[in-house]
Biotite code that builds the C-alpha atoms (Angstrom):
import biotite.structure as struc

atoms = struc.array([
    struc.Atom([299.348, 181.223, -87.590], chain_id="A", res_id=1, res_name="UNK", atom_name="CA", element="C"),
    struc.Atom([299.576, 177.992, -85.347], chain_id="A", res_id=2, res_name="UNK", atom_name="CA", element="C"),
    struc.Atom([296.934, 175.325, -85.301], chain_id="A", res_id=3, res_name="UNK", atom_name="CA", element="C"),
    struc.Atom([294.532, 174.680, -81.937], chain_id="A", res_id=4, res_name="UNK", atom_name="CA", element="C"),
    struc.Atom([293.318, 171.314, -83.718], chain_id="A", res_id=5, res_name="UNK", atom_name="CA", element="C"),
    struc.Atom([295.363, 168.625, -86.068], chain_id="A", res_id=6, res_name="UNK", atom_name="CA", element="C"),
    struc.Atom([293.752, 165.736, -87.626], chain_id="A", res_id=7, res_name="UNK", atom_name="CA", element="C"),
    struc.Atom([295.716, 163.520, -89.718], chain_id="A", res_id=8, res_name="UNK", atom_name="CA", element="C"),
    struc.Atom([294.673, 160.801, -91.681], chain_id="A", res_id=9, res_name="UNK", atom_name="CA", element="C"),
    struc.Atom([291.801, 159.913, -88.695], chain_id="A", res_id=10, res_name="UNK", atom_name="CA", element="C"),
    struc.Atom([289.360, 157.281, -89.607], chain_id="A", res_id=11, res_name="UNK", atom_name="CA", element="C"),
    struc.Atom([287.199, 155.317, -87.442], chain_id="A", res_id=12, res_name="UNK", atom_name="CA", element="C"),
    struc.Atom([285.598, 151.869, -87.808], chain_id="A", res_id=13, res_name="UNK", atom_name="CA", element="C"),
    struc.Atom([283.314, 149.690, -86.903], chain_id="A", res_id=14, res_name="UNK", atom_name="CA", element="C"),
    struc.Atom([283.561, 146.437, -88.513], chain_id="A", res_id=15, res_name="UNK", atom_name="CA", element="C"),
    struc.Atom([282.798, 147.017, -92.620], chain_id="A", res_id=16, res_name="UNK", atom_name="CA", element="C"),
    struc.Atom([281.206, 150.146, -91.579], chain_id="A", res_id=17, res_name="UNK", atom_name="CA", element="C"),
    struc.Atom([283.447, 153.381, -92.074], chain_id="A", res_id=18, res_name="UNK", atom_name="CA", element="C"),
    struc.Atom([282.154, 156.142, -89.661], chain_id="A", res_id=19, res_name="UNK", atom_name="CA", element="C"),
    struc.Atom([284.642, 158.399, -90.823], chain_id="A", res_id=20, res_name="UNK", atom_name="CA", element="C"),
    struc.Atom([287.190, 157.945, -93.843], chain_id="A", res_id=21, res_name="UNK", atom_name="CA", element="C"),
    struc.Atom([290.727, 159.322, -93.833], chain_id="A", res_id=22, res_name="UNK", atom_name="CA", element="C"),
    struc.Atom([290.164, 162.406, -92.548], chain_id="A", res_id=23, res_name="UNK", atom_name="CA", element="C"),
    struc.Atom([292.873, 165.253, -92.650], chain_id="A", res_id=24, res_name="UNK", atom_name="CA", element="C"),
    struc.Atom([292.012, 168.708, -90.865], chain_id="A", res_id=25, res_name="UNK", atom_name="CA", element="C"),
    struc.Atom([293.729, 171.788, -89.814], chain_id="A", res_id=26, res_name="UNK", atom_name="CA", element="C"),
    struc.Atom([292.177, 174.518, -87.267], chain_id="A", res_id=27, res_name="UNK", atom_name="CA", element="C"),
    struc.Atom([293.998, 177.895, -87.269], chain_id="A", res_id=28, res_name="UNK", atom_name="CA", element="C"),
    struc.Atom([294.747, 179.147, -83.769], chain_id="A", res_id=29, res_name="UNK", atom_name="CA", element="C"),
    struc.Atom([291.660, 182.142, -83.131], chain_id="A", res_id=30, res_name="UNK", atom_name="CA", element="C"),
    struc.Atom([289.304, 181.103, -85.504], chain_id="A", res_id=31, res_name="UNK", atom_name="CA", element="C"),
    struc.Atom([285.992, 180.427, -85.690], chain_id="A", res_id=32, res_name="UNK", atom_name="CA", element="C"),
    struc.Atom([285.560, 177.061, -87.851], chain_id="A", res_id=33, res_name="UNK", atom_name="CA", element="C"),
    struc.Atom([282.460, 175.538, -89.429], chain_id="A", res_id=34, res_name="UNK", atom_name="CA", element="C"),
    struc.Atom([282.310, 172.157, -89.463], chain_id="A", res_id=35, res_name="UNK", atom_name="CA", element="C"),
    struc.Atom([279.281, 170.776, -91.774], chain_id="A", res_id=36, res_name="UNK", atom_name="CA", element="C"),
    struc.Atom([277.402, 168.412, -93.423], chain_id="A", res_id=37, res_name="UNK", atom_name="CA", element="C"),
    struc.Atom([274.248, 166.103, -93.139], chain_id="A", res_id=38, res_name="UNK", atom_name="CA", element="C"),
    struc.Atom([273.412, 163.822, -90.391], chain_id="A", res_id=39, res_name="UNK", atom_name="CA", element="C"),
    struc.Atom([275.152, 161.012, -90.122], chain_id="A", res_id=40, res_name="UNK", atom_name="CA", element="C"),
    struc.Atom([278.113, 161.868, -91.959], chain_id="A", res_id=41, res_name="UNK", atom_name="CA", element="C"),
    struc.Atom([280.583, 161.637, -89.417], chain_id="A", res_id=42, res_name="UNK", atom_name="CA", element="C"),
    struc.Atom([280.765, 164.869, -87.629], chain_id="A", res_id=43, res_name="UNK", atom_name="CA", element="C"),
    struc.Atom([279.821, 163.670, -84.238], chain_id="A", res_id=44, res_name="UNK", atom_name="CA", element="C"),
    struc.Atom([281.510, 161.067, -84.184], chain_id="A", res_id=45, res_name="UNK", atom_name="CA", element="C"),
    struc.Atom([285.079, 162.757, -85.287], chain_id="A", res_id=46, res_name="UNK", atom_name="CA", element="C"),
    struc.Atom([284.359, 165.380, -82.264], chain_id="A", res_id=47, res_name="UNK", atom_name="CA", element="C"),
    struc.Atom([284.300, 162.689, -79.853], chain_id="A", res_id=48, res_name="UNK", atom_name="CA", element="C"),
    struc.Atom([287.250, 161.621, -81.321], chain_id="A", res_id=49, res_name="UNK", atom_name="CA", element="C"),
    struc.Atom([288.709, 164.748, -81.056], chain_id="A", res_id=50, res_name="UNK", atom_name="CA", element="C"),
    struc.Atom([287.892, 165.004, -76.872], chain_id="A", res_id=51, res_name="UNK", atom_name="CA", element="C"),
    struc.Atom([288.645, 161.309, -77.043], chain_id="A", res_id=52, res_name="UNK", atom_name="CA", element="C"),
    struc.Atom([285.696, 160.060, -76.022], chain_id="A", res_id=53, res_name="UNK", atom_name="CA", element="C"),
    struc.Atom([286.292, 157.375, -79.151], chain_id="A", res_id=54, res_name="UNK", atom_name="CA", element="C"),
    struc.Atom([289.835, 156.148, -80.193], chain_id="A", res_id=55, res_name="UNK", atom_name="CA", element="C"),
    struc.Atom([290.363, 156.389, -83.576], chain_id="A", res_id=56, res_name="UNK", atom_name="CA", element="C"),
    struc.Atom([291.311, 153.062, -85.964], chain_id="A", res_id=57, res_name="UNK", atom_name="CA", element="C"),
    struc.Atom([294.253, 154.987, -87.419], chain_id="A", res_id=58, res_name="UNK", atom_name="CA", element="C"),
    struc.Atom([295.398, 158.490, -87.488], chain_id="A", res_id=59, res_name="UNK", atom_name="CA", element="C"),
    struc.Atom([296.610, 160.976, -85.240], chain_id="A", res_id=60, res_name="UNK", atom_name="CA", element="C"),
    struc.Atom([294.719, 163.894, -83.597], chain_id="A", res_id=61, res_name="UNK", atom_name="CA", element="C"),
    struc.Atom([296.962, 167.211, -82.189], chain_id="A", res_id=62, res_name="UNK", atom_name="CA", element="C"),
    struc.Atom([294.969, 169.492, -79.551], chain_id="A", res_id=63, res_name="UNK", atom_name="CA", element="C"),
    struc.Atom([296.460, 173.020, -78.256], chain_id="A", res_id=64, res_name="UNK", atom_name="CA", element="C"),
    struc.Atom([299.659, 170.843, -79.200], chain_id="A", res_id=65, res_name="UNK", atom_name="CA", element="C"),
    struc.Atom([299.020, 168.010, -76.872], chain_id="A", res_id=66, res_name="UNK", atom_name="CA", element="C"),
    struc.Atom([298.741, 164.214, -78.431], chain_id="A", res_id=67, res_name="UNK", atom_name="CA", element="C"),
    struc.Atom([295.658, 163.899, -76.176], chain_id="A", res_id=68, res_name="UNK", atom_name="CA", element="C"),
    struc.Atom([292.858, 165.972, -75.248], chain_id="A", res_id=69, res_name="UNK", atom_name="CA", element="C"),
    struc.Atom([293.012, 164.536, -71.852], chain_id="A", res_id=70, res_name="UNK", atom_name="CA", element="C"),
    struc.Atom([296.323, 166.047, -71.708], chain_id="A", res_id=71, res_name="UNK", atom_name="CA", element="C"),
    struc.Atom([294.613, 169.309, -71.747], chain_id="A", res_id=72, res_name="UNK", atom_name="CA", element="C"),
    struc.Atom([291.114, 168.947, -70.859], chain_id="A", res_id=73, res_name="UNK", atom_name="CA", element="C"),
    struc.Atom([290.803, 172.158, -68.465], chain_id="A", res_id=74, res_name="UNK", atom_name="CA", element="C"),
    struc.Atom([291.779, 174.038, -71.771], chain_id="A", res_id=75, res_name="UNK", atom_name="CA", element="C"),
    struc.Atom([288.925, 172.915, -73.454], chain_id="A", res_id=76, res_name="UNK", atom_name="CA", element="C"),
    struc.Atom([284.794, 173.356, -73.613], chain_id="A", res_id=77, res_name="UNK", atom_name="CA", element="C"),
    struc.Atom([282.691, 170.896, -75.276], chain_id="A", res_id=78, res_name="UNK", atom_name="CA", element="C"),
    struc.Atom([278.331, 171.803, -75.834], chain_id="A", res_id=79, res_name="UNK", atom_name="CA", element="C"),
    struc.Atom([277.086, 168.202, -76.885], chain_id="A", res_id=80, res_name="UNK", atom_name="CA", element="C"),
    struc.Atom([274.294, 167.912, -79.471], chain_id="A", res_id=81, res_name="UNK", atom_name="CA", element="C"),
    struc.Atom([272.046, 165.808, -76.473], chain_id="A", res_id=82, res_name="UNK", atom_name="CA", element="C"),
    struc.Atom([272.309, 168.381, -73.526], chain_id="A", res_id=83, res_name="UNK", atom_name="CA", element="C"),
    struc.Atom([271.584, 167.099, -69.836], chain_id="A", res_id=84, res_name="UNK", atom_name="CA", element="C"),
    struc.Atom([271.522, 169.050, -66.392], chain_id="A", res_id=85, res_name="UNK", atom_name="CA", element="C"),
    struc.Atom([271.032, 167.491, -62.961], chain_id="A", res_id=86, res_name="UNK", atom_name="CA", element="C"),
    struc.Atom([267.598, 168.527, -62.606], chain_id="A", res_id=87, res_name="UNK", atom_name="CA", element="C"),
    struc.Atom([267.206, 168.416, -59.053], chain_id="A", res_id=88, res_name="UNK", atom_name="CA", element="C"),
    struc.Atom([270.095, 171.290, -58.544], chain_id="A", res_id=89, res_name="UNK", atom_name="CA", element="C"),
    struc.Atom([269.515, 175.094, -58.589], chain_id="A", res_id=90, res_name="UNK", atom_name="CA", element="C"),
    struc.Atom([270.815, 176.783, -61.735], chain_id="A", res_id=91, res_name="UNK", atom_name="CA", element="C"),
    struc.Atom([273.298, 178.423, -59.883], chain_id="A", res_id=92, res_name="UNK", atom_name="CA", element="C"),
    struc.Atom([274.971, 175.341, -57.655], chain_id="A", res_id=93, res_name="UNK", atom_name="CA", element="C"),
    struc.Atom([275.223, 173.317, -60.820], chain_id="A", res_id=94, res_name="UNK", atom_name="CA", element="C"),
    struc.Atom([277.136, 176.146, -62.828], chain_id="A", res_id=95, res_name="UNK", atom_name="CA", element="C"),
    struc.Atom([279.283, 176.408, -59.407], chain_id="A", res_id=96, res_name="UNK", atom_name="CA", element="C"),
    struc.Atom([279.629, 172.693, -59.408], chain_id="A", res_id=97, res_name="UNK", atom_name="CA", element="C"),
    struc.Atom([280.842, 172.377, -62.597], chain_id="A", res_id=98, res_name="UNK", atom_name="CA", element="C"),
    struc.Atom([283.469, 175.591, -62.679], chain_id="A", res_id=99, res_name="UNK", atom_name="CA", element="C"),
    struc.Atom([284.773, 173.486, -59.314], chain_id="A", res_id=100, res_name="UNK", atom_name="CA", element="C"),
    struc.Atom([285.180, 170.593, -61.632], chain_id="A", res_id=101, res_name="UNK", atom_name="CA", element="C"),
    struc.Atom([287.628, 172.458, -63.805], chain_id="A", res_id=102, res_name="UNK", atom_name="CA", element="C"),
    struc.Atom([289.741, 174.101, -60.873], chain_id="A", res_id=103, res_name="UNK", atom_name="CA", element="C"),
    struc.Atom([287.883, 177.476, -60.061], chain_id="A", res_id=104, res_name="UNK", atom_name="CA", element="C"),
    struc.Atom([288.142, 177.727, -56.157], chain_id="A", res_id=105, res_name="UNK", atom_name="CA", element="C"),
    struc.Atom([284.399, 177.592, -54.768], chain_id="A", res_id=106, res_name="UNK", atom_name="CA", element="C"),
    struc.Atom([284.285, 181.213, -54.038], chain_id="A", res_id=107, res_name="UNK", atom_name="CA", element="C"),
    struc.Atom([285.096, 182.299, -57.777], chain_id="A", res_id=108, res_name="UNK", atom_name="CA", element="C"),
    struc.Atom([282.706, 179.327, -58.969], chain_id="A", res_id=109, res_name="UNK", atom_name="CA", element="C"),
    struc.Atom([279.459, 181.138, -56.823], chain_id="A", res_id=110, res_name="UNK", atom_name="CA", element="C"),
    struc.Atom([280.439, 184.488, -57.609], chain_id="A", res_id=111, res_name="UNK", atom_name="CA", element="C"),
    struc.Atom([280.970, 183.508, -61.848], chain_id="A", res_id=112, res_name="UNK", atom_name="CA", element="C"),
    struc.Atom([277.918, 181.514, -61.624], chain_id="A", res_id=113, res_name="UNK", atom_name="CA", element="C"),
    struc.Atom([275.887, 184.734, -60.433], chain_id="A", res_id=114, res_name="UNK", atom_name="CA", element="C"),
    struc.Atom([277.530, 186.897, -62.418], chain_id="A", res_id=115, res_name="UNK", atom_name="CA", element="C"),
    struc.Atom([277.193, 184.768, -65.740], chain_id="A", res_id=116, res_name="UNK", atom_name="CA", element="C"),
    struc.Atom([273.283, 183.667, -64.816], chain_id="A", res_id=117, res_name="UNK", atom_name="CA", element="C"),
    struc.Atom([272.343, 187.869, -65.182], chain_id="A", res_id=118, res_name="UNK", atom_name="CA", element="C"),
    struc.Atom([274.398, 188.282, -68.132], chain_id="A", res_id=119, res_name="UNK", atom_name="CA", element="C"),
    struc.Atom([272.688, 185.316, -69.886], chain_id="A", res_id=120, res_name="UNK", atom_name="CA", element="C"),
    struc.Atom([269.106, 186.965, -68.434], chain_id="A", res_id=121, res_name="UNK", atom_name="CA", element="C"),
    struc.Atom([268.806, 184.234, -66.130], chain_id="A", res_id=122, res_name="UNK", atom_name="CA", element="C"),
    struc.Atom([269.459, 186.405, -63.035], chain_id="A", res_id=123, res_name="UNK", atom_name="CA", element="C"),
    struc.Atom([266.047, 185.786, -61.313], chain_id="A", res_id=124, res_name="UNK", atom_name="CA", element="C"),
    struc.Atom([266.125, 181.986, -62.140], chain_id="A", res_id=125, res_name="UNK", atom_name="CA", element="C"),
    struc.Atom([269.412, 181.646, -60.464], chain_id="A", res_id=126, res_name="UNK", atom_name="CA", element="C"),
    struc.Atom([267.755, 179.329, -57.140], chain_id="A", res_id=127, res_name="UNK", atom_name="CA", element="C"),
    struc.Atom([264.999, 177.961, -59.316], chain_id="A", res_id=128, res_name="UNK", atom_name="CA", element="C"),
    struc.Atom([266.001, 174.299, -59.961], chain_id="A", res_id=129, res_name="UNK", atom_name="CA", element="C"),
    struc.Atom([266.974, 173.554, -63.671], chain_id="A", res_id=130, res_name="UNK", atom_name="CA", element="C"),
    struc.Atom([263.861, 170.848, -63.579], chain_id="A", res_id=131, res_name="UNK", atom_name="CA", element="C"),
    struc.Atom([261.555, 173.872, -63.471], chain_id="A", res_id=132, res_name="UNK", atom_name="CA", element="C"),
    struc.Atom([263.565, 175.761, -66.083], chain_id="A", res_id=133, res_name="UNK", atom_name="CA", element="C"),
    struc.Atom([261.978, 175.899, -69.381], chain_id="A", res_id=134, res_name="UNK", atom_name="CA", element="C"),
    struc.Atom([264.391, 174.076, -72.179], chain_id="A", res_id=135, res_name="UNK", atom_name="CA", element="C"),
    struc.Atom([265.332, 177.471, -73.954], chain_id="A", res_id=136, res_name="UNK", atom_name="CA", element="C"),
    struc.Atom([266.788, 178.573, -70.459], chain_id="A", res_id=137, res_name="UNK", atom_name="CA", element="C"),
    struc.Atom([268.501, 174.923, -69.847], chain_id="A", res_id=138, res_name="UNK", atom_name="CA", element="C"),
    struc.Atom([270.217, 175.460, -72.863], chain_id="A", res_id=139, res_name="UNK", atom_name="CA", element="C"),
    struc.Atom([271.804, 178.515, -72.013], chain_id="A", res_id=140, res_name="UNK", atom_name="CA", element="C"),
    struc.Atom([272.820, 177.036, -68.479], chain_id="A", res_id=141, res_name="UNK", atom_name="CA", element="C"),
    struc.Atom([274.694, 174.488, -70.933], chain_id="A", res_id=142, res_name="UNK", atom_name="CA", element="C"),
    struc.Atom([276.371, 176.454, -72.895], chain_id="A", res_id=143, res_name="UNK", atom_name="CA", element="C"),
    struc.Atom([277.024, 178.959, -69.771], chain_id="A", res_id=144, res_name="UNK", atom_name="CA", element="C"),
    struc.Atom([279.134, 175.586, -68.059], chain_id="A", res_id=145, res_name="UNK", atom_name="CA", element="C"),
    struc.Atom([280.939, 175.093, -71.267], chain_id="A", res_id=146, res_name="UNK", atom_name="CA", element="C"),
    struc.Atom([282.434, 178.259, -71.326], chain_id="A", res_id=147, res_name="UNK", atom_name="CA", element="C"),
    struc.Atom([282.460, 179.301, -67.395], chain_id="A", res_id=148, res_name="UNK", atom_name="CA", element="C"),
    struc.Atom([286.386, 178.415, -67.163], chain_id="A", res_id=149, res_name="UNK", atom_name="CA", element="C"),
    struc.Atom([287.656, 180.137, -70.351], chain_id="A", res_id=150, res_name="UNK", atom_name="CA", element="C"),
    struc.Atom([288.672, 177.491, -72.316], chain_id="A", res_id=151, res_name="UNK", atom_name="CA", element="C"),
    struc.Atom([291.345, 178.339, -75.198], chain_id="A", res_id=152, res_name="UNK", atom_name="CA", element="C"),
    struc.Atom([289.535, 175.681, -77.640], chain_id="A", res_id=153, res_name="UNK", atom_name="CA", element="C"),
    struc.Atom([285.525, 175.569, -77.980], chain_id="A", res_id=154, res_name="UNK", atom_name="CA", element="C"),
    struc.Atom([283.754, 172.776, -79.420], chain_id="A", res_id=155, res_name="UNK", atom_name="CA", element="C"),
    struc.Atom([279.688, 173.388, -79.709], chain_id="A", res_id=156, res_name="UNK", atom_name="CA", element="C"),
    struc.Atom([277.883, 170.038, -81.421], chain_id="A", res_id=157, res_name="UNK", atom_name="CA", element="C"),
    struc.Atom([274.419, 172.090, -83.177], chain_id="A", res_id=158, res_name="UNK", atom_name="CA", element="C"),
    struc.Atom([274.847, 174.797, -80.742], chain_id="A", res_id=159, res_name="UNK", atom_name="CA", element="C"),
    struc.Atom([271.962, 176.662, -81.751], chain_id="A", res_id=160, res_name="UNK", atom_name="CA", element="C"),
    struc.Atom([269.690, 173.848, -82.072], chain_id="A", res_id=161, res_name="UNK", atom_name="CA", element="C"),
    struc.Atom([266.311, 174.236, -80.170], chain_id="A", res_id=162, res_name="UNK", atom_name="CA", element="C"),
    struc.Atom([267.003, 178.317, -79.487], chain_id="A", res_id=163, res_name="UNK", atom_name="CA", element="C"),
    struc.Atom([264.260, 180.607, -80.778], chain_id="A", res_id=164, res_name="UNK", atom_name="CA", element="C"),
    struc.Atom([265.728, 183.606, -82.613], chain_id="A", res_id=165, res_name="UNK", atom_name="CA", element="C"),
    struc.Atom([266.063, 186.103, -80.267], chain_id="A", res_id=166, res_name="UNK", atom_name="CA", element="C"),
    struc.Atom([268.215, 183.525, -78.113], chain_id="A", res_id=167, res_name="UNK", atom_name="CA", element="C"),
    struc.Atom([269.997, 181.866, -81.143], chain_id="A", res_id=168, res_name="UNK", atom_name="CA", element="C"),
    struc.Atom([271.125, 185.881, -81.955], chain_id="A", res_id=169, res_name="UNK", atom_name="CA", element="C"),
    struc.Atom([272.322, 185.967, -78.054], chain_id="A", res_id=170, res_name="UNK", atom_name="CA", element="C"),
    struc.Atom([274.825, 182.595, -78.546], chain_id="A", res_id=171, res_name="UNK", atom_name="CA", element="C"),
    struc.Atom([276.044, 183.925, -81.683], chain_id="A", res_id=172, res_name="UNK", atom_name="CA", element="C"),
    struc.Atom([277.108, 187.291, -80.209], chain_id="A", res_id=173, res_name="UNK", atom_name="CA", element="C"),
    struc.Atom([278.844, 185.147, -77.281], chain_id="A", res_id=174, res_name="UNK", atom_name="CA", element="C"),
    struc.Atom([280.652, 183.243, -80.614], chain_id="A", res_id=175, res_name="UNK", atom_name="CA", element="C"),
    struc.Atom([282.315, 186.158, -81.490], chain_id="A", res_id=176, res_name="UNK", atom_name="CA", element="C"),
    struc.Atom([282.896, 187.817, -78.012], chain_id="A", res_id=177, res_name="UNK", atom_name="CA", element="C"),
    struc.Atom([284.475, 184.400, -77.319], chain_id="A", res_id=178, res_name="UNK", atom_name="CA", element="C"),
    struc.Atom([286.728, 185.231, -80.421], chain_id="A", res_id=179, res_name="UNK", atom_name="CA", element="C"),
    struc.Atom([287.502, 188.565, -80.054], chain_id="A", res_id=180, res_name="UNK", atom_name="CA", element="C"),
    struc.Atom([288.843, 187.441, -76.272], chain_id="A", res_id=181, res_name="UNK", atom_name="CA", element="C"),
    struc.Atom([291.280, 184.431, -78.457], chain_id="A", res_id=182, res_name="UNK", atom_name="CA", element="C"),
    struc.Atom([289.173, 181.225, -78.109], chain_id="A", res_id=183, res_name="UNK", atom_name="CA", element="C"),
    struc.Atom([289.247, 179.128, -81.255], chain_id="A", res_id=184, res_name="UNK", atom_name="CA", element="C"),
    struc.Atom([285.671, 177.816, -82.057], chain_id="A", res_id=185, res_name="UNK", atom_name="CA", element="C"),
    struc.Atom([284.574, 175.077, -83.800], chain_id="A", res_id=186, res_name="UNK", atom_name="CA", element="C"),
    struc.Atom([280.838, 174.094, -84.331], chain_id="A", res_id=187, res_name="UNK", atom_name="CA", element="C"),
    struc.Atom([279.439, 171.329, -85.829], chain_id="A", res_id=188, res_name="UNK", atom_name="CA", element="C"),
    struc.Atom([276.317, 172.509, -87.525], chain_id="A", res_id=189, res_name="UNK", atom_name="CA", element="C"),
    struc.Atom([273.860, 172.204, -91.052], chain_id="A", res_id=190, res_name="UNK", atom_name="CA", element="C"),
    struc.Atom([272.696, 175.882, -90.418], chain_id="A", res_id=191, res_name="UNK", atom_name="CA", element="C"),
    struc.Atom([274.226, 177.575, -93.194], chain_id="A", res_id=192, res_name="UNK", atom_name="CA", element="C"),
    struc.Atom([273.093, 181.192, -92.212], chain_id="A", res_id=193, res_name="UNK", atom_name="CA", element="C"),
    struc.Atom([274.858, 180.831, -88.718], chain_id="A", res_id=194, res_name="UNK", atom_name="CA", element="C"),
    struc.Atom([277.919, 179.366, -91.042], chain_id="A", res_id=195, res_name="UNK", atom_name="CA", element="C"),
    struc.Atom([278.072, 182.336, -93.377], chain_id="A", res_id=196, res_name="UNK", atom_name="CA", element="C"),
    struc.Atom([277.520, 184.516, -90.141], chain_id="A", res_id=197, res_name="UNK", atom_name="CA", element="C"),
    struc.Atom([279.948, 183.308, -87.710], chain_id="A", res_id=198, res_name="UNK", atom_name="CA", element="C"),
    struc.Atom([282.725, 181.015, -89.655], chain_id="A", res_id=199, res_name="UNK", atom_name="CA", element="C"),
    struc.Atom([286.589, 181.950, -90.740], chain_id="A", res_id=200, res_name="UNK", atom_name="CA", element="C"),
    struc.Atom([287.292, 178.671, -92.088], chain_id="A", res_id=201, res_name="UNK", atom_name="CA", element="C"),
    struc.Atom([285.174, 175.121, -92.855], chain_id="A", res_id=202, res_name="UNK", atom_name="CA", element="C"),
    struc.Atom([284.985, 171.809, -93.273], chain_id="A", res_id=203, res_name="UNK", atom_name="CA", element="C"),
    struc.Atom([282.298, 170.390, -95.295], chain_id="A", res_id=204, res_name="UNK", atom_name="CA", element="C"),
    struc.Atom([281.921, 166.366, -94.647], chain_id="A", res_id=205, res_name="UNK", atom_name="CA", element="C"),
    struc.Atom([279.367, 163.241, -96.529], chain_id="A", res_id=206, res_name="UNK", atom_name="CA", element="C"),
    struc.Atom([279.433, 159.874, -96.236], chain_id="A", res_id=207, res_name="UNK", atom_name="CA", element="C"),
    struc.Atom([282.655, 159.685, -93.456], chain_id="A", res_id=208, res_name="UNK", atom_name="CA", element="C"),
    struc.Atom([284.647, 161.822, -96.248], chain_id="A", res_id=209, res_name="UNK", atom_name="CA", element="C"),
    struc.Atom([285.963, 165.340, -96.709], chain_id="A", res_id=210, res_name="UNK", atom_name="CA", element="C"),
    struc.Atom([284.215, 167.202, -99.251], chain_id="A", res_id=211, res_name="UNK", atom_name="CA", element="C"),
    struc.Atom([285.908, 170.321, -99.110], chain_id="A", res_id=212, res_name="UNK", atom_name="CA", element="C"),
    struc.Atom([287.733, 172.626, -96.322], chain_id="A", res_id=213, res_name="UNK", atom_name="CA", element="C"),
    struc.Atom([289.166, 176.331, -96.651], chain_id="A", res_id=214, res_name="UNK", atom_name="CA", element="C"),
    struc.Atom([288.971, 179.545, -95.799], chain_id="A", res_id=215, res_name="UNK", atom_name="CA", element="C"),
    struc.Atom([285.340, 180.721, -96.182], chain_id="A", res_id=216, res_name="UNK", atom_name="CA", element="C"),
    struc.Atom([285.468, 183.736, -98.439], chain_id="A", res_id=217, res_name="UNK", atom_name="CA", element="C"),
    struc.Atom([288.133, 181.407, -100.797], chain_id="A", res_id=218, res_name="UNK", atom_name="CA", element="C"),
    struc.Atom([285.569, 178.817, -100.964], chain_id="A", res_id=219, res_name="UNK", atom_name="CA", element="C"),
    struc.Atom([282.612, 181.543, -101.881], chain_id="A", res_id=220, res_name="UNK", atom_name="CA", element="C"),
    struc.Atom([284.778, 183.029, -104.468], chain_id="A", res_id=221, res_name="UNK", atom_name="CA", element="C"),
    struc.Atom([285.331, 179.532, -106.121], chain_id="A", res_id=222, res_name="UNK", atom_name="CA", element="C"),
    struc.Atom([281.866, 178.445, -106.090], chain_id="A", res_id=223, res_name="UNK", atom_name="CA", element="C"),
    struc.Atom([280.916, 181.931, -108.005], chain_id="A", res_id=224, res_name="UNK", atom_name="CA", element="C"),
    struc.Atom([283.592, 181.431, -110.424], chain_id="A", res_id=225, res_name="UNK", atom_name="CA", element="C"),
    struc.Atom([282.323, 178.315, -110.774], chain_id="A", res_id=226, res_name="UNK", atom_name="CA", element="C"),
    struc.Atom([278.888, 179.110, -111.559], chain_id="A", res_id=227, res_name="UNK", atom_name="CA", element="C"),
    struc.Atom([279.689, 180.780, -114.804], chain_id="A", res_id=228, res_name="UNK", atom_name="CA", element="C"),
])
């Protein structure tokens, strides 16, 4: 299997201050990968090197085989932790706007914004204007413009964060429809359930450093063997 995502060796700093530490990853092509640990440890700031938002100090970062994620940015979908709409815009012109951003003629972008609005039960909300929207609903016109143009590589930063349950159940059924249809995922999170749920492979990170990384039912079966 092929990787969608390389990291070798990335660290970033600022100054004394290590935000991340030598960090080596590996995302298989298809999967759905889990990338953990406490706030603060680095993960943010690793997936905006990743989308290269931040340079890294040292290292090298692969995407969808590309030495830049600029390179390849219409292949890619990014859900950041702090989520913002243009308020002022109905839900459906922004999703249109945004599809037109990544190269879907403005047709398609009305018609996918519609159609992607009722599947996401936002169908009668689609000329309210995302200022009236509740946050719950905002959210989901988020992660609806993150994954509008069918990117090969999905990166959600606490994806489920702010969802009540029935909607955080709705997401994590898109996850794995996203999956089954060959997107690789990868979601920075420190909800285990949605981890044990959801996750092929992960990444576990503290203090800028890697802690551990596998496949998930290899890492399960150490810890138990562990325990006794």
């Amino acid at each position: 299997m092929t990787d969608a995502l390389v990291l070798e060796n990335v660290s970033k700093r600022y100054g004394d201050f290590n935000a991340v530490s030598n960090l080596s990853l590996r995302v298989p092509t298809g999967s759905v990968y889990g990338f953990l640990g406490p706030n603060g440890a680095g993960k943010t700031t690793t997936i905006r090197m990743i989308l290269e938002i931040l340079k890294p100090s040292s290292g090298r970062i692969c995407v969808l085989g590309a030495e830049s994620a600029l390179d390849v940015r219409d292949r890619l979908g990014y859900l950041p932790e702090e989520k913002g709409l243009y308020k002022k815009m109905k839900a459906w012109a922004i999703i249109a706007y945004f599809a037109s951003l990544k190269g879907v003629g403005r047709k398609e972008a009305k018609h996918r914004a519609y159609e992607l609005l009722e599947r996401y039960g936002l169908g009668d909300f689609a000329e309210s204007k995302t200022e009236a929207l509740s946050k719950g609903m905002q959210q989901k016109i988020q992660f609806i413009i993150t994954v509008l143009h069918e990117p090969e590589l999905l990166i959600f930063d606490e994806p489920f964060s702010g969802f009540d349950p029935i909607n955080t159940e709705l997401i994590k059924n898109e996850i794995l429809a996203l999956k089954e249809n060959g997107a690789t995922i990868i979601f920075s999170t420190h909800n285990m359930e949605s981890v044990e749920e959801l996750c092929d492979h992960i990444a576990l990170i503290d203090n800028s450093k890697k802690i551990l990384d596998g496949k998930l039912k290899d890492i399960r079966s150490s810890h138990k063997s562990n325990t006794y």
